[in-house]
Short mmCIF file of the C-alpha atoms (twelve columns), coordinates in Angstrom:
data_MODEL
# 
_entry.id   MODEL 
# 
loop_
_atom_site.group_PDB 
_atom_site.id 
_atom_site.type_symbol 
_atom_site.label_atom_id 
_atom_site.label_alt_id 
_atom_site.label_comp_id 
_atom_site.label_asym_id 
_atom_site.label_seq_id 
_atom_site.Cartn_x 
_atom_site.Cartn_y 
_atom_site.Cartn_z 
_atom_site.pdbx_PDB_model_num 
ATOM 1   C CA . UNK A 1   -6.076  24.245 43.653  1 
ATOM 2   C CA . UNK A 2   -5.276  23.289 40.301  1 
ATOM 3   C CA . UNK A 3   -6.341  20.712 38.416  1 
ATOM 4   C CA . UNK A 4   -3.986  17.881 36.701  1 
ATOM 5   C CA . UNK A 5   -4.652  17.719 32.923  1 
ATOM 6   C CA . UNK A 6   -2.781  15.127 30.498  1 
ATOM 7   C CA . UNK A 7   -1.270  15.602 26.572  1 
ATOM 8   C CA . UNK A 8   -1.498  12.181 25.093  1 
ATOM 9   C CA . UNK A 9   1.510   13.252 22.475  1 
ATOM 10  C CA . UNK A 10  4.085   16.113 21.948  1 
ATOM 11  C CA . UNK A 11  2.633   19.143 21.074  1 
ATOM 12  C CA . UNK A 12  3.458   22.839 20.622  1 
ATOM 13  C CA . UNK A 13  5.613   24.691 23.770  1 
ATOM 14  C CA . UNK A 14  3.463   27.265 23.451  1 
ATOM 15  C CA . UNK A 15  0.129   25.269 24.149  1 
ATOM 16  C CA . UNK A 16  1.614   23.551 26.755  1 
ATOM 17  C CA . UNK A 17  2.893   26.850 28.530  1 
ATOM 18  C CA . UNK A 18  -0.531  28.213 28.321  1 
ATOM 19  C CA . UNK A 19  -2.451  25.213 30.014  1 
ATOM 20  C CA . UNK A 20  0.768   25.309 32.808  1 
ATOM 21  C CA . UNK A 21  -0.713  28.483 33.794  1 
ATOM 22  C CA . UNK A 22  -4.105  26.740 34.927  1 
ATOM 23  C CA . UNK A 23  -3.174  23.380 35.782  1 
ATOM 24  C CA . UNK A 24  -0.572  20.768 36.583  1 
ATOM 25  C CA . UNK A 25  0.574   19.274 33.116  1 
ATOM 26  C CA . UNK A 26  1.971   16.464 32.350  1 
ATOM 27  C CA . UNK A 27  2.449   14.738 28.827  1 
ATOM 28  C CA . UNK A 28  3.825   11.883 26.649  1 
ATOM 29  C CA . UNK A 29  6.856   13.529 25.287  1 
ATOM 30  C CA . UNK A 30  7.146   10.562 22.649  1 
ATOM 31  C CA . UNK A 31  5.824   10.403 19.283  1 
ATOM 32  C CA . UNK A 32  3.794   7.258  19.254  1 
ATOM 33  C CA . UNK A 33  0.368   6.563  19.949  1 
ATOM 34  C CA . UNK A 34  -0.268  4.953  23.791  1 
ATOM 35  C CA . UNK A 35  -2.049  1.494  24.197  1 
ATOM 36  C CA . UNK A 36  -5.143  1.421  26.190  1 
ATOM 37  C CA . UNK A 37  -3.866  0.573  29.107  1 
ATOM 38  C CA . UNK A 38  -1.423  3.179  28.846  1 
ATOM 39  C CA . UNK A 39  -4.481  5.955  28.377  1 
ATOM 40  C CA . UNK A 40  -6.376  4.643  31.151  1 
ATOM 41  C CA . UNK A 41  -3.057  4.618  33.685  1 
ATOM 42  C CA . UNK A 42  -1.839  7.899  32.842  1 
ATOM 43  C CA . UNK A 43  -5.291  9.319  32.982  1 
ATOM 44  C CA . UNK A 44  -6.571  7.873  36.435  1 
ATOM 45  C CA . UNK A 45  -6.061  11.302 38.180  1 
ATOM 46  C CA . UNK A 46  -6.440  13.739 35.360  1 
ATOM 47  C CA . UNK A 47  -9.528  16.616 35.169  1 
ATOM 48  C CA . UNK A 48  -8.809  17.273 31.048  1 
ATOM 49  C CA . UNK A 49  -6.834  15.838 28.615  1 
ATOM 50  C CA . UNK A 50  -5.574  17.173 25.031  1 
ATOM 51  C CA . UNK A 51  -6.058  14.405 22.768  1 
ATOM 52  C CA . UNK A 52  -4.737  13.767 19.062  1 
ATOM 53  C CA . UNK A 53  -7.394  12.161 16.527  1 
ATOM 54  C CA . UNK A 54  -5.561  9.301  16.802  1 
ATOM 55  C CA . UNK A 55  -6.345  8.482  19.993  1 
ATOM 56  C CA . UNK A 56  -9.645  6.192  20.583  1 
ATOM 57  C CA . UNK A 57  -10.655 6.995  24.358  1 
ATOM 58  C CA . UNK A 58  -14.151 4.864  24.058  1 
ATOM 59  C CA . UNK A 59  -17.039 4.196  26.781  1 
ATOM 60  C CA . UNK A 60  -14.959 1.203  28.594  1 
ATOM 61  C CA . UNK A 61  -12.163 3.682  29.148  1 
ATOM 62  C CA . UNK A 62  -14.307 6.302  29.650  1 
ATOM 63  C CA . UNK A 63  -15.722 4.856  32.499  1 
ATOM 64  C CA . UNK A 64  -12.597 3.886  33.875  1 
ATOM 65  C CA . UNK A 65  -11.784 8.053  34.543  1 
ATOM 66  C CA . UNK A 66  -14.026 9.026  37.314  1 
ATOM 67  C CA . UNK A 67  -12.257 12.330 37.637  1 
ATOM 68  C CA . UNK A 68  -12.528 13.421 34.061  1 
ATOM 69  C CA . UNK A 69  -14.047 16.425 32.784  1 
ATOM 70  C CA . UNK A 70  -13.083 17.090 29.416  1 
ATOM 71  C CA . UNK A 71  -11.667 15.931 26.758  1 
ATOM 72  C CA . UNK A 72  -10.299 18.919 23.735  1 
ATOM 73  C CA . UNK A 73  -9.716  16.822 20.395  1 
ATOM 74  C CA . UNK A 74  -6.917  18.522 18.423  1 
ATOM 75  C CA . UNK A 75  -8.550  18.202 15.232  1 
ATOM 76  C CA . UNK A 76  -11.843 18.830 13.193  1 
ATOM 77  C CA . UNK A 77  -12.963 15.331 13.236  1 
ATOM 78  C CA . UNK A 78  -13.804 13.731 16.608  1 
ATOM 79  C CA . UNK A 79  -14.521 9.905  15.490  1 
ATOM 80  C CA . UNK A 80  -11.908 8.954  17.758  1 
ATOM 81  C CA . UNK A 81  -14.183 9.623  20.612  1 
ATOM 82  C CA . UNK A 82  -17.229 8.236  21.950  1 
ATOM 83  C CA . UNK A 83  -19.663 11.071 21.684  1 
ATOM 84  C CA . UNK A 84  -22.620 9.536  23.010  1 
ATOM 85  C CA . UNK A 85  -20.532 7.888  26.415  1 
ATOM 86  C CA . UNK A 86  -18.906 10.968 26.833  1 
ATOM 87  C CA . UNK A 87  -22.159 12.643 26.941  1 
ATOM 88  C CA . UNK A 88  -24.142 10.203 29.141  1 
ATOM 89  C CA . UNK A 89  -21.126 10.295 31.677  1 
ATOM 90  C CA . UNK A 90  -21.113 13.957 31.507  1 
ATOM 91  C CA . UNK A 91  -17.711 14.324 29.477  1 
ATOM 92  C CA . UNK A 92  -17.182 17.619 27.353  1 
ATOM 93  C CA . UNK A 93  -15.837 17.185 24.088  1 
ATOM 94  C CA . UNK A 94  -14.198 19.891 22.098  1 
ATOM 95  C CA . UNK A 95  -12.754 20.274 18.857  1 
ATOM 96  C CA . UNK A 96  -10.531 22.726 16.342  1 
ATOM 97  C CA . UNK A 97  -12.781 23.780 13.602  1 
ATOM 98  C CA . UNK A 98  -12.477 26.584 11.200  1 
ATOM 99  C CA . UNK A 99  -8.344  26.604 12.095  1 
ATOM 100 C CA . UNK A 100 -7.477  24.501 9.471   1 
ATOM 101 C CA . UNK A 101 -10.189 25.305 6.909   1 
ATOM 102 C CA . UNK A 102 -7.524  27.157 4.735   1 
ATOM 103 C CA . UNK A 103 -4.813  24.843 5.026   1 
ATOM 104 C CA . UNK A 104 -6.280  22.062 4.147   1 
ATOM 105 C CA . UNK A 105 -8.333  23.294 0.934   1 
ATOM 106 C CA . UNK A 106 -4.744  24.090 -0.167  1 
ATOM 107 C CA . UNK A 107 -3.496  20.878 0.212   1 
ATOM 108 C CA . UNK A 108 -6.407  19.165 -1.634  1 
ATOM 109 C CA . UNK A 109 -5.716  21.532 -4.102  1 
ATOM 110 C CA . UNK A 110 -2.337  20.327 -4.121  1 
ATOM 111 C CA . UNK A 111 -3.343  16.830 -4.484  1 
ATOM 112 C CA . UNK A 112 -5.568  17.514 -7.474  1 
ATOM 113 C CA . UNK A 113 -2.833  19.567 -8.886  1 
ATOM 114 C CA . UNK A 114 -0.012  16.769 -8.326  1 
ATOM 115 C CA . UNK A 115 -2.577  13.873 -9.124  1 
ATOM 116 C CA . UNK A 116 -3.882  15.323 -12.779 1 
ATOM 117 C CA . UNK A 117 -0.122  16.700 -13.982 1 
ATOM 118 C CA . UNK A 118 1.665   13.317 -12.621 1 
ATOM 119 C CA . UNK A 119 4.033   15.450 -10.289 1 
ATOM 120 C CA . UNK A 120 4.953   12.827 -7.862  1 
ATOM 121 C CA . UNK A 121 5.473   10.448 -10.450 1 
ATOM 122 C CA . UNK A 122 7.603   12.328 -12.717 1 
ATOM 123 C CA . UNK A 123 10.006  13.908 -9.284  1 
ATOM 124 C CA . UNK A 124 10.489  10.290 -8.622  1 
ATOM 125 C CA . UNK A 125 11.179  9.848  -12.526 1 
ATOM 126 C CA . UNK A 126 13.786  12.649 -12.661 1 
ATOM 127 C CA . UNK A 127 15.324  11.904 -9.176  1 
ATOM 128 C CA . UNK A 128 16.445  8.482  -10.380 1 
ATOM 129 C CA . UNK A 129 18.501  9.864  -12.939 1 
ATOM 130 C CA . UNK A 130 16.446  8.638  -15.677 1 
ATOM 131 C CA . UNK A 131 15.516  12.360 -17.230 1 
ATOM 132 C CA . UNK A 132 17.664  11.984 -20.746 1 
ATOM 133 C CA . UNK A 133 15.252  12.690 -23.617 1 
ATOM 134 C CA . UNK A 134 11.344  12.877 -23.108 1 
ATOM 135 C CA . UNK A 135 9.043   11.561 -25.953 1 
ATOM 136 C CA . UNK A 136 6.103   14.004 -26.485 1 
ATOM 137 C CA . UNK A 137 3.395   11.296 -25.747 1 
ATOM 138 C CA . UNK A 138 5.258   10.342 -21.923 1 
ATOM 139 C CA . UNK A 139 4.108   11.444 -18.745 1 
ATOM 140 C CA . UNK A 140 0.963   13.060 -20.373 1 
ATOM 141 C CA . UNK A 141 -1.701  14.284 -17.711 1 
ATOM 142 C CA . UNK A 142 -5.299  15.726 -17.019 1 
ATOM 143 C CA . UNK A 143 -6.045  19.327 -17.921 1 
ATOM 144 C CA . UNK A 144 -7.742  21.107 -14.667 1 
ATOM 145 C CA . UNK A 145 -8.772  24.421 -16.281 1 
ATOM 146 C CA . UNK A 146 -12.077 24.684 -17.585 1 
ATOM 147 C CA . UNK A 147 -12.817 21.114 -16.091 1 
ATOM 148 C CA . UNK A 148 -15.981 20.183 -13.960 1 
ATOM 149 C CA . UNK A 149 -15.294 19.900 -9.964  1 
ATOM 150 C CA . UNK A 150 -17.313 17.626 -7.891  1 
ATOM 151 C CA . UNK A 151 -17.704 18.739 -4.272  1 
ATOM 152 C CA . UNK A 152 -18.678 15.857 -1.596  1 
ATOM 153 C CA . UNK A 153 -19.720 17.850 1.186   1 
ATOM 154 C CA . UNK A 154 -19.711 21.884 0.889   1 
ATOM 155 C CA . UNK A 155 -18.714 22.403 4.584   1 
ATOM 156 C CA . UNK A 156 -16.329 24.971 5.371   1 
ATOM 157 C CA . UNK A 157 -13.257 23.210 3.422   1 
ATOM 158 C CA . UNK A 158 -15.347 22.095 0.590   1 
ATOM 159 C CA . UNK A 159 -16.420 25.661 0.072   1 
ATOM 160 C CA . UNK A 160 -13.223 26.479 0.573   1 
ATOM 161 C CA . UNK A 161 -11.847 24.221 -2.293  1 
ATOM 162 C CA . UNK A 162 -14.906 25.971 -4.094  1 
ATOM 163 C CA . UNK A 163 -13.698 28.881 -4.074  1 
ATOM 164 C CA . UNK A 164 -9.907  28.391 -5.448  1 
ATOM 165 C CA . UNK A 165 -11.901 26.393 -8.271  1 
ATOM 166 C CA . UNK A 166 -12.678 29.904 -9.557  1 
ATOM 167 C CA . UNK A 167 -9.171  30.499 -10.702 1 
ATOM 168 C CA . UNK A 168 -9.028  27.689 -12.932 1 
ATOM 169 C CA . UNK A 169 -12.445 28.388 -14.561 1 
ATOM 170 C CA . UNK A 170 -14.057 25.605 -13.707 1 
ATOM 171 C CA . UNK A 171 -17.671 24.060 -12.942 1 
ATOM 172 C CA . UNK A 172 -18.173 23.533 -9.396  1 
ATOM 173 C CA . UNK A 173 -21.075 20.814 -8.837  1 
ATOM 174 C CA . UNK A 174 -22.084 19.564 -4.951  1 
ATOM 175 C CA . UNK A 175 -23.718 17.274 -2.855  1 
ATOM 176 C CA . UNK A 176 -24.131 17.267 0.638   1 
ATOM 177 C CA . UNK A 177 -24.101 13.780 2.969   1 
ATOM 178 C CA . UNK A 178 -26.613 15.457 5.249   1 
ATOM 179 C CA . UNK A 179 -29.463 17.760 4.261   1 
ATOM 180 C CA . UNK A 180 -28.642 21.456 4.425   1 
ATOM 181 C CA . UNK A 181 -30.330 24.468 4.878   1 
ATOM 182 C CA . UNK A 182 -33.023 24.651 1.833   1 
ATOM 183 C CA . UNK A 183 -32.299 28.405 1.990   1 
ATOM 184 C CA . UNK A 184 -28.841 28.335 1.643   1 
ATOM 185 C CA . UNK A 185 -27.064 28.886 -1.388  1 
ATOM 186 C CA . UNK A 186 -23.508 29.269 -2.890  1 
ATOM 187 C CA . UNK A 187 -22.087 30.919 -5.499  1 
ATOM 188 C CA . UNK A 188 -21.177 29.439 -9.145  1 
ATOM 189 C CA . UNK A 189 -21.675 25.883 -8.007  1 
ATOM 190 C CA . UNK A 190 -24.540 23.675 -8.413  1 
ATOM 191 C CA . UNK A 191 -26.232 21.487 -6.148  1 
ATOM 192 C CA . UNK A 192 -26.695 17.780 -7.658  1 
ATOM 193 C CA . UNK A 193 -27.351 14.381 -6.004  1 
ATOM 194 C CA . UNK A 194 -24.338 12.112 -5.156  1 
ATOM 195 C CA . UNK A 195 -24.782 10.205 -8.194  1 
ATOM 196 C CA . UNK A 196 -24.623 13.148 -10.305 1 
ATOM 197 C CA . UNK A 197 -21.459 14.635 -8.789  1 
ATOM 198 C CA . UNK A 198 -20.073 11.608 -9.265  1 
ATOM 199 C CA . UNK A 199 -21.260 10.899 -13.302 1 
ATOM 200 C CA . UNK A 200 -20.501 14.285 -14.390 1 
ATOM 201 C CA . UNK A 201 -17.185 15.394 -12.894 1 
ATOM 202 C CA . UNK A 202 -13.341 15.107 -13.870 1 
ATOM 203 C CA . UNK A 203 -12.720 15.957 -10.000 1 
ATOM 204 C CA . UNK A 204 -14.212 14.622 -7.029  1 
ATOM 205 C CA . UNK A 205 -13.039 16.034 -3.864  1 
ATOM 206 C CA . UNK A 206 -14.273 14.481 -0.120  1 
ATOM 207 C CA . UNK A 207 -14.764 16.829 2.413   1 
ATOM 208 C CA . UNK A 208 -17.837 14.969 4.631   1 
ATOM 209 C CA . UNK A 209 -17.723 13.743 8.072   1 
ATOM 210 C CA . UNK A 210 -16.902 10.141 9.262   1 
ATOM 211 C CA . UNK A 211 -20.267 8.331  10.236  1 
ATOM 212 C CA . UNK A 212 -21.890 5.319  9.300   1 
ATOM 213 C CA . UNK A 213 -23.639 7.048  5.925   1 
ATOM 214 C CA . UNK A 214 -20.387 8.057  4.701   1 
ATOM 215 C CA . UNK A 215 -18.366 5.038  5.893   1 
ATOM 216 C CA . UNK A 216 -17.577 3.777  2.408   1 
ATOM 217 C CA . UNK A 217 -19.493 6.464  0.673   1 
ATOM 218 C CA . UNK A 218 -17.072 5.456  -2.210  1 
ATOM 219 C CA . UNK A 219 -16.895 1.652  -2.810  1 
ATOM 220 C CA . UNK A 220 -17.140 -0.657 -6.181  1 
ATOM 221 C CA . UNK A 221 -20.629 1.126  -7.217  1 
ATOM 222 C CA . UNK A 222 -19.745 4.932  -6.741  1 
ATOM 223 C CA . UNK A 223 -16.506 3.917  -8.739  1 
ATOM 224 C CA . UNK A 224 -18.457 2.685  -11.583 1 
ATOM 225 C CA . UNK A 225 -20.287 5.192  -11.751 1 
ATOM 226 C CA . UNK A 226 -17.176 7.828  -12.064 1 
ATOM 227 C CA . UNK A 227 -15.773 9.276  -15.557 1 
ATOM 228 C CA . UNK A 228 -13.206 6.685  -16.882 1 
ATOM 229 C CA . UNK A 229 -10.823 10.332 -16.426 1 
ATOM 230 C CA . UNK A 230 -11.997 10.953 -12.653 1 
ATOM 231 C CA . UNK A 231 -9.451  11.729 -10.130 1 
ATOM 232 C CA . UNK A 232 -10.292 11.585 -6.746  1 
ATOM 233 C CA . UNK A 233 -9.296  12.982 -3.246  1 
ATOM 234 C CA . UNK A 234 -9.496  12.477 0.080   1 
ATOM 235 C CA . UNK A 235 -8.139  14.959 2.903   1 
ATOM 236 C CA . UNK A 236 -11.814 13.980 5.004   1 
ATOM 237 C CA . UNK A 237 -11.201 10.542 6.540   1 
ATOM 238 C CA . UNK A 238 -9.742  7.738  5.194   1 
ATOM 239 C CA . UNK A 239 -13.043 5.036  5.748   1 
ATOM 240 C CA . UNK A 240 -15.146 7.264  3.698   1 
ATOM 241 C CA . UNK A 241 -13.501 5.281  0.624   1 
ATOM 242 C CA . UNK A 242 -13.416 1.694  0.504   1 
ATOM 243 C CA . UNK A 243 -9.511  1.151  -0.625  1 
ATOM 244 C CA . UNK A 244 -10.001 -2.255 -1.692  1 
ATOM 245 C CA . UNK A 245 -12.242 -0.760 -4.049  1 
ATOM 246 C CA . UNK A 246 -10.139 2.052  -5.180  1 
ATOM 247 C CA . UNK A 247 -7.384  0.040  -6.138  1 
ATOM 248 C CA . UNK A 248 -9.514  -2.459 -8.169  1 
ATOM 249 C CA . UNK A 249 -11.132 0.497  -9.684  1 
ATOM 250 C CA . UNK A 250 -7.281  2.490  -10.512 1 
ATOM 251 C CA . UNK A 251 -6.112  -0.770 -11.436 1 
ATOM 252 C CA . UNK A 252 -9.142  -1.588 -14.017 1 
ATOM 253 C CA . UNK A 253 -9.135  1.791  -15.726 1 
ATOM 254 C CA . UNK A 254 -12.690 2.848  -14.118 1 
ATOM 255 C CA . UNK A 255 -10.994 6.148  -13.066 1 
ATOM 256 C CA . UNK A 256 -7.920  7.851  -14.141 1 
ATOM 257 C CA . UNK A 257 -6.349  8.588  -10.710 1 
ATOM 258 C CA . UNK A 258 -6.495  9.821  -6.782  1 
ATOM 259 C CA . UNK A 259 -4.689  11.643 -4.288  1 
ATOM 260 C CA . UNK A 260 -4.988  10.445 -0.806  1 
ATOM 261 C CA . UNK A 261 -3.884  12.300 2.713   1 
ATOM 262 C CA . UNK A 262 -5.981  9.861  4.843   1 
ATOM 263 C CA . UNK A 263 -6.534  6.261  4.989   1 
ATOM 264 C CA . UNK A 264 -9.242  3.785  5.607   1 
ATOM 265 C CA . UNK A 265 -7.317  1.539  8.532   1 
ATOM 266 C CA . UNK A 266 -4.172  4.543  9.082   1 
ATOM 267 C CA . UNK A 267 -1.416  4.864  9.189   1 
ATOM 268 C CA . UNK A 268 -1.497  0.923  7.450   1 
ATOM 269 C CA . UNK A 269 -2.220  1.437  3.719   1 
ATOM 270 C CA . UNK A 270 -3.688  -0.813 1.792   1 
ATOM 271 C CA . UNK A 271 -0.332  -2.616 0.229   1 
ATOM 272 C CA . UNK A 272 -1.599  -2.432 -2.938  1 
ATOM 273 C CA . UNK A 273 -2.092  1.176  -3.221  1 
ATOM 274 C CA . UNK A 274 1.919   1.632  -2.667  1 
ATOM 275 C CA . UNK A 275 2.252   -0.435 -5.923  1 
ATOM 276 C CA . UNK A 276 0.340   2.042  -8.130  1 
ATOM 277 C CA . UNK A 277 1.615   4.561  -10.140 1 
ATOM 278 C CA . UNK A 278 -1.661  6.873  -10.705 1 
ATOM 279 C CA . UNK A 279 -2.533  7.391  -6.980  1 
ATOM 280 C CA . UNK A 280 -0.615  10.303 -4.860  1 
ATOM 281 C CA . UNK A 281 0.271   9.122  -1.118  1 
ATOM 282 C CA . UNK A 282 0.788   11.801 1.610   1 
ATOM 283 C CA . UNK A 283 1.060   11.520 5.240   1 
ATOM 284 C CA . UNK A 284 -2.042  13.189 6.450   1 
ATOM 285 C CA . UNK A 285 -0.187  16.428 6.353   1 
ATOM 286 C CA . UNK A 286 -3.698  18.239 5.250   1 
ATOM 287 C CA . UNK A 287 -3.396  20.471 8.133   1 
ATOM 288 C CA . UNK A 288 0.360   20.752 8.398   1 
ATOM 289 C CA . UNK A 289 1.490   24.105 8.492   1 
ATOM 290 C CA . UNK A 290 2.849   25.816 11.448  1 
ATOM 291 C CA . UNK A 291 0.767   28.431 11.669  1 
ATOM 292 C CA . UNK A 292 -1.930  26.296 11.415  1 
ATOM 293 C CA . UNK A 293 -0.983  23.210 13.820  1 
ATOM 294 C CA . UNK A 294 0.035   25.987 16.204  1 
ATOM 295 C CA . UNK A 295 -3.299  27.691 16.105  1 
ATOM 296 C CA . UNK A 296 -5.173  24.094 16.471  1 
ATOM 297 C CA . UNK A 297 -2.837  23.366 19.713  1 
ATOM 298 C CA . UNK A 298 -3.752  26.766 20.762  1 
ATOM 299 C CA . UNK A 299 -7.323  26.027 20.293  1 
ATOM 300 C CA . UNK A 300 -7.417  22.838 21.961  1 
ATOM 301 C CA . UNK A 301 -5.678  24.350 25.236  1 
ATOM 302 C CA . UNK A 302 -7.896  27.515 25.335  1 
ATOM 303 C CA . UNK A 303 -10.865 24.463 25.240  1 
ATOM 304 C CA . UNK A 304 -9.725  22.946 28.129  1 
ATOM 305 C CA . UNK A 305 -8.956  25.547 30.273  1 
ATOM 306 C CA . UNK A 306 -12.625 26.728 29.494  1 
ATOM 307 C CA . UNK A 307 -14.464 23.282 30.767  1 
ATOM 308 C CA . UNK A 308 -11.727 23.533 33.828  1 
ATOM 309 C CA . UNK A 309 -12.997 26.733 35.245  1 
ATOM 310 C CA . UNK A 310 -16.679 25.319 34.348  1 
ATOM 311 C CA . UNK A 311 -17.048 28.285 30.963  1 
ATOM 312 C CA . UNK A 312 -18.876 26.695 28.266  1 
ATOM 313 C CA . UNK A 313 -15.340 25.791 25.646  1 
ATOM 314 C CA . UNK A 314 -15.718 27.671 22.307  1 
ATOM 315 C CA . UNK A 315 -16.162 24.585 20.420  1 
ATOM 316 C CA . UNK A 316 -17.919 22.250 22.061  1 
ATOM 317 C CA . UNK A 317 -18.916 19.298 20.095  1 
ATOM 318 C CA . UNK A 318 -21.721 17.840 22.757  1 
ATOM 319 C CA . UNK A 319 -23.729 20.257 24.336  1 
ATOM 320 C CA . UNK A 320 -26.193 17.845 26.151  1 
ATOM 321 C CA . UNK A 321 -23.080 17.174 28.402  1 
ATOM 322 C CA . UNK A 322 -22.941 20.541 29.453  1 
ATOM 323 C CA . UNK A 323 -27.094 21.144 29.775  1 
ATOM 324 C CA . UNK A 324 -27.311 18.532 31.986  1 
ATOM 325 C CA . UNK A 325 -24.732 20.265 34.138  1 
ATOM 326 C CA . UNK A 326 -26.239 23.159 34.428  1 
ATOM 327 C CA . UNK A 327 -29.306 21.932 34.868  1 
# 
């Protein structure tokens, strides 16, 4: 018989036709994000859901699902769920990694890009009508060739961003917010401590997991310690910077810029950031091409379907939950 599984917000026809071949679906077919209560209501009597990052499903509701058996995050990052309740209660969490990996190296690429030449700034200039005559000392920006890149967290999209670095000729320096392999090695860039990456490069570029070492991994001291001609950028998660923080430290001249795609509390901003000209705002649109929100729907579905007809999913994010079921 099949089972009923639930998509908390609209996704791709496709997906949705491909988990209607294995179970009864039903989904919120509006573009918000449901309460708590609404999560826990519309997922009394559901085997798997297909969940966006921004939904928090936590122990408390957890526990409130007897009859659920999986839970396939669209999305790299999975601090939206409770990992270690999921696990205990014998919940399989999945994820969409290496989909995006592309997509969203361009994208911080075209953050860095827009941040150091001032693009936003100067479309907004030129759309207001106000492109007459311009002085040769106005809307001046940051050379990127031949400039030193700083990489927070050479996963697959920091090495991705690594790699397009070599284009521009310039220095690639790392860090890494857990230890790595002592073996492993990549090419042209250097490995450094954090406080190094952060003293010696022109870019910084975040690409590290949200936990509690790297909530805040930039606040007032990391800041200080930046090039007064640092831009940074975020396309990880938004709480790995401390935005109170980055606007004293745009504001006060300790670095020249940033380009954001994520936010500490989003989709609030911290109001002051709106105010500034030298920081870049985007809509967490990191991963936002077709092809690749397609192939992350995809992903998620082909998860789910997995758990559902008890096959260990293709990316499963806690594999003590599925031990102990076997076991």
């Amino acid at each position: 018989m099949p089972q009923n599984v639930y998509v908390t917000r609209p996704i791709f026809d496709e997906a949705i036709d491909v988990l209607k071949k294995e179970a009864r679906v039903s989904f919120n077919s509006e573009e918000r994000v449901l309460s708590r209560a609404e999560l826990v209501d519309r997922l009394r009597d559901v085997s798997g859901v297909v969940a966006l990052t921004t939904d928090t499903i936590d122990r408390e509701i957890m526990e409130s699902l007897p009859k659920l058996r999986v839970i396939a995050n669209v999305g790299v990052g999975y601090n939206n769920l409770d990992v270690s309740a999921a696990t205990s209660l014998g919940i399989l969490l999945t994820n969409t990694p290496g989909v995006l990996t592309e997509t969203t190296a361009d994208f911080a690429w075209a953050l860095l890009l827009s941040a150091a030449r001032r693009t936003a700034e100067a479309d907004a200039f030129t759309r207001a009508g106000k492109f007459k005559l311009l002085g040769v000392q106005e809307y001046l920006g940051h050379e990127v060739s031949g400039k030193t890149l700083g990489i927070v967290g050479l996963g697959r999209i920091g090495q991705a961003v690594a790699r397009r670095a070599a284009g521009f000729n310039m220095k690639v320096v790392y860090c890494n917010s857990q230890p790595g392999d002592p073996n492993e090695t990549h090419d042209n860039a250097m490995e450094l401590s954090f406080e190094s990456v952060l003293r010696t490069s022109d870019f910084i570029s975040l690409h590290v997991p949200l936990n509690a070492q790297t909530t805040h991994l930039l606040n007032d001291r990391a800041f200080a310690l930046m090039k007064r001609n640092a831009i940074v950028i975020n396309t990880a998660r938004g709480p790995v910077i401390d935005e109170k923080a980055l606007v004293r430290a745009l504001t006060n001249g300790s670095i020249a810029g940033a380009g954001l795609d994520v936010y500490e509390r989003e989709p609030d901003i911290e109001p002051e950031l709106l105010t500034l000209r030298n920081v870049v705002l985007a809509p967490h649109i990191g991963s936002a091409t077709r092809e690749t929100r397609l192939l992350m729907c995809m992903t998620a579905a082909d998860n789910l379907i997995a758990a559902l007809k008890g096959v260990r999913p293709p990316n499963l994010v806690n594999a003590e939950a599925w031990e102990s079921r076997r076991s």
